[in-house]
N, C-alpha and C positions, 0 to 999 in steps of 0.2 A: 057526676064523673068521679069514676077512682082518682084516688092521690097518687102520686108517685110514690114508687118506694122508697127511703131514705138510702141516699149514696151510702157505700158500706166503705168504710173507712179501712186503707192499708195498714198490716198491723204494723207495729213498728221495727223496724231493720235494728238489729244489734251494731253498737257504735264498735269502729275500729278498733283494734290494742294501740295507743300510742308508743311508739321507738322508745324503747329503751333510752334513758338519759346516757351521755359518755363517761365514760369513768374519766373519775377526778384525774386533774393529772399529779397529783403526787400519788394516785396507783400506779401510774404508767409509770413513772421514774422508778417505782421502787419496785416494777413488777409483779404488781399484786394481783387480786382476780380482775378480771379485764384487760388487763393491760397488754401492751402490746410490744413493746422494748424489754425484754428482761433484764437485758446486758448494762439496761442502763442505772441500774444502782450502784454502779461503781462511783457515777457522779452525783450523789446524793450526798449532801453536808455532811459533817458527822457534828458530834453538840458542841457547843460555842470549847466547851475546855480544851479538846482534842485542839482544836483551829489555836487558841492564845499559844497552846504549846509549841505546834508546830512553828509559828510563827516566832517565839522567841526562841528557840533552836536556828531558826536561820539568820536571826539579827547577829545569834553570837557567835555562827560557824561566818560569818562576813566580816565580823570584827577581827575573829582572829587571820582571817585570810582574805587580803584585801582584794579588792578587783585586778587583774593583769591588766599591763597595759597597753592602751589600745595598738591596733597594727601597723608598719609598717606603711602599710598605703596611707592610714590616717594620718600617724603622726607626721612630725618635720623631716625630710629624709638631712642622713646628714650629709656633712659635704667634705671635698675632697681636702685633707690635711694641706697648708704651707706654711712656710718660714714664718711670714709675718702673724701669723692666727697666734703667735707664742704675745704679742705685744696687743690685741688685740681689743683686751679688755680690761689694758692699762692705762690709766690716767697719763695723758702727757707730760712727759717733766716739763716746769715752770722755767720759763726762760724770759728775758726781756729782751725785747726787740731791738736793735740799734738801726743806726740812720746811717747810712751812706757818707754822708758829710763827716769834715774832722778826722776821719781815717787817716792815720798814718801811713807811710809808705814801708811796705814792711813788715807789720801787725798780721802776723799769724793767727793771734787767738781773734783777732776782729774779722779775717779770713773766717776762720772757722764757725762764728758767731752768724756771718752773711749765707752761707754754706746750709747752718742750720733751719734759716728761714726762708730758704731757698731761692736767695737772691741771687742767682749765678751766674746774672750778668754785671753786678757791681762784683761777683768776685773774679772774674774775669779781668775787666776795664782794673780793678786795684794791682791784680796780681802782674797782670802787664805792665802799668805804670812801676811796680816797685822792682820790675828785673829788667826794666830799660838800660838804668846807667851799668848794670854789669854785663848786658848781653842775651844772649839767648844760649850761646856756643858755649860750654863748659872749656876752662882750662887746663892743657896739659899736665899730667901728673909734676910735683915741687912746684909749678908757678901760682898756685893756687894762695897759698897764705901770702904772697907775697901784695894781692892789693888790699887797699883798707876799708875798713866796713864789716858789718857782719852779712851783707847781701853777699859778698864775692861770690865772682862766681865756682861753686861745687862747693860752697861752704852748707854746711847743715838747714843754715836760714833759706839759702839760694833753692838747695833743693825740695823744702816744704814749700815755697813758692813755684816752684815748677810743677810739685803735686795736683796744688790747686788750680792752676791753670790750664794743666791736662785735664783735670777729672770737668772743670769747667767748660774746657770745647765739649767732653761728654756729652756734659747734662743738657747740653744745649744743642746735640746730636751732629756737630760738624765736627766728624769724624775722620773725614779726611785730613782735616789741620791736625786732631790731634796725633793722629799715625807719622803726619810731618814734625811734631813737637818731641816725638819719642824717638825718632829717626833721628835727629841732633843730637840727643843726650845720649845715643850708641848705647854701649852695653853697659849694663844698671851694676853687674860687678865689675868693673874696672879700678884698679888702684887707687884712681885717681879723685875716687868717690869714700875713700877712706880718709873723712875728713870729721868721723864722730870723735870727741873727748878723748875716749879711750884708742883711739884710731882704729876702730872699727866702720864696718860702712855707712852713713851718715843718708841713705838713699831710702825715703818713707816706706815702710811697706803697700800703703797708702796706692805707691803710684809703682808698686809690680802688680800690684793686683790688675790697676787701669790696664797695665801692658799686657796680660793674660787673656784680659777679657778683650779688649779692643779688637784682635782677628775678629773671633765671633761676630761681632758688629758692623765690622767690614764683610760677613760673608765667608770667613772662612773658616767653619768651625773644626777640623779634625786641625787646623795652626792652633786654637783656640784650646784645644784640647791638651796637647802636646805640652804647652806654654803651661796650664792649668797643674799638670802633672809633675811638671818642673818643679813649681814652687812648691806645691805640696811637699816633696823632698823637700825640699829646701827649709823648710818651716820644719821637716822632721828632724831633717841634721842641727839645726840650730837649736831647736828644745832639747834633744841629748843632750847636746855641749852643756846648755845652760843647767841641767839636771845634772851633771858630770861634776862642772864648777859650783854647785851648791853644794853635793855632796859632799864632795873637798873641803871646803870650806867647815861644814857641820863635822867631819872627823879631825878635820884642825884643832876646833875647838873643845870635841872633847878630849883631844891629845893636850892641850893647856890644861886644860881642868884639871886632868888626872894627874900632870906634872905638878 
C-alpha cells in the first residue's frame, strides 16, 4: 500500500507589532514627543538653586512683614467698656481686716474700715448704737453746740454717722427705711448743718450722692435724674469758689513777695 503523504505544514503567520511603550512621564510633563499635556510644563521643577532662592526670598519678605492678624471672628471679641475695667487689673490695696468687737461708739475710721470689707451689717448695728443717745432728729439751727460730745446731734461726727447708716440701709437694699432716714434729716443745705470748722456745711458729700441716687432705686428715675443734675451744679459752683480762693491766695503771695 501507498504511504500517506506527509501533512504539509502551515507556514508560518508573521507575529504581531507590539503597542508602542507609553511615553515616560517626564515627556508628558514637559511635553515632549508623545506627550499629551503640553500646558503642563509650567509645573516642572526648575534646578534645586532657582527653589533655595526662591525659598530664602520668602523667609526674608516674612521676616520683614510679619503675618496680620488673625480675624475678628477668630480672635477674642472685645467687650463693652465700664467704670470699673479702669481697676481691673489692679492689685487690691492691702488692708487688715478688723473684728466687730471692741468698736467704739463713734469710730468713723473703724466705720469706714467695716464699709471696706463689706461688713454692712456691723456698720449698720455700730452706726445705730452710736447716734442712739443723740437721736435721729437733727437739731434746730443755735441749739446744736449747745449738747456735749462730739456725736451731737448735726455735729460734723453726727452727720458722717448718719452717712454711714444711710448708705448701710443701701447696701443692704431697704430702701424704704433709707428714704424715711433722709426724710428726717429735711434738706441737706440747711443752716443748721453748718457746723464744719470753718462754718461751712459739715454735711458728707458721701451722703448727697445716696440722696441723688436713692429715687432711682425707688423707681423713680427722671426725680433721680433732676436730684443728679443738681449736685453736679453744685460740685461745679463749689470747685470755682475753691479755684477762685486759691487764686487769691497765690496773687497774695506774690504781692508779699514783691513787696
Amino acid at each position: 500500500p501507498m504511504a500517506a503523504p506527509p501533512t504539509m505544514l502551515a507556514p508560518p503567520q508573521p507575529m504581531a507589532a507590539a503597542a508602542p511603550p507609553p511615553p515616560p512621564l517626564s515627556a508628558v510633563l514637559a511635553g515632549g514627543p508623545g506627550g499629551t499635556a503640553p500646558q503642563a510644563a509650567m509645573f516642572t521643577p526648575g534646578p534645586p538653586s532657582s527653589v533655595s532662592a526662591a525659598s530664602a526670598s520668602v523667609a526674608s519678605s516674612s521676616a520683614a512683614h510679619p503675618a496680620p492678624p488673625p480675624p475678628l471672628t477668630q480672635a477674642r471679641r472685645p467687650q463693652p467698656w465700664k467704670p470699673s475695667a479702669v481697676f481691673e487689673h489692679l492689685p487690691p490695696h492691702p488692708f487688715a481686716k478688723i473684728s466687730t468687737e471692741g468698736i467704739a461708739l463713734g469710730d468713723v475710721r473703724a466705720l469706714h474700715a467695716l464699709a471696706r470689707q463689706g461688713s454692712w451689717r456691723a456698720v449698720l448695728d455700730k452706726a445705730k448704737a452710736a447716734l442712739a443717745p443723740a437721736g435721729s432728729n437733727p437739731q434746730p439751727a443755735g441749739q446744736v453746740t449747745s449738747q456735749a460730745g462730739v456725736n451731737a446731734s448735726g455735729s460734723p461726727t453726727w452727720l458722717s454717722l448718719k452717712a454711714y447708716h444711710v448708705l448701710a440701709l443701701v447696701k443692704l437694699r431697704t430702701y424704704g427705711a433709707a428714704a424715711d432716714e433722709l426724710k428726717l434729716l429735711g434738706n441737706l443745705d440747711d443752716p443748721r448743718y453748718n457746723t464744719a470748722p470753718d462754718g461751712s456745711s459739715a454735711v458728707p458729700h458721701a451722703l448727697r450722692v445716696v440722696a441723688a441716687e436713692l429715687p432711682r432705686l425707688l423707681g423713680q428715675p427722671a426725680r433721680a435724674l433732676d436730684a443728679l443734675y443738681e449736685l453736679a451744679d453744685r460740685c461745679a459752683r463749689e470747685a470755682a469758689a475753691a479755684e477762685a480762693a486759691a487764686a487769691a491766695i497765690r496773687g497774695g503771695e506774690g504781692g508779699s513777695d514783691g513787696g
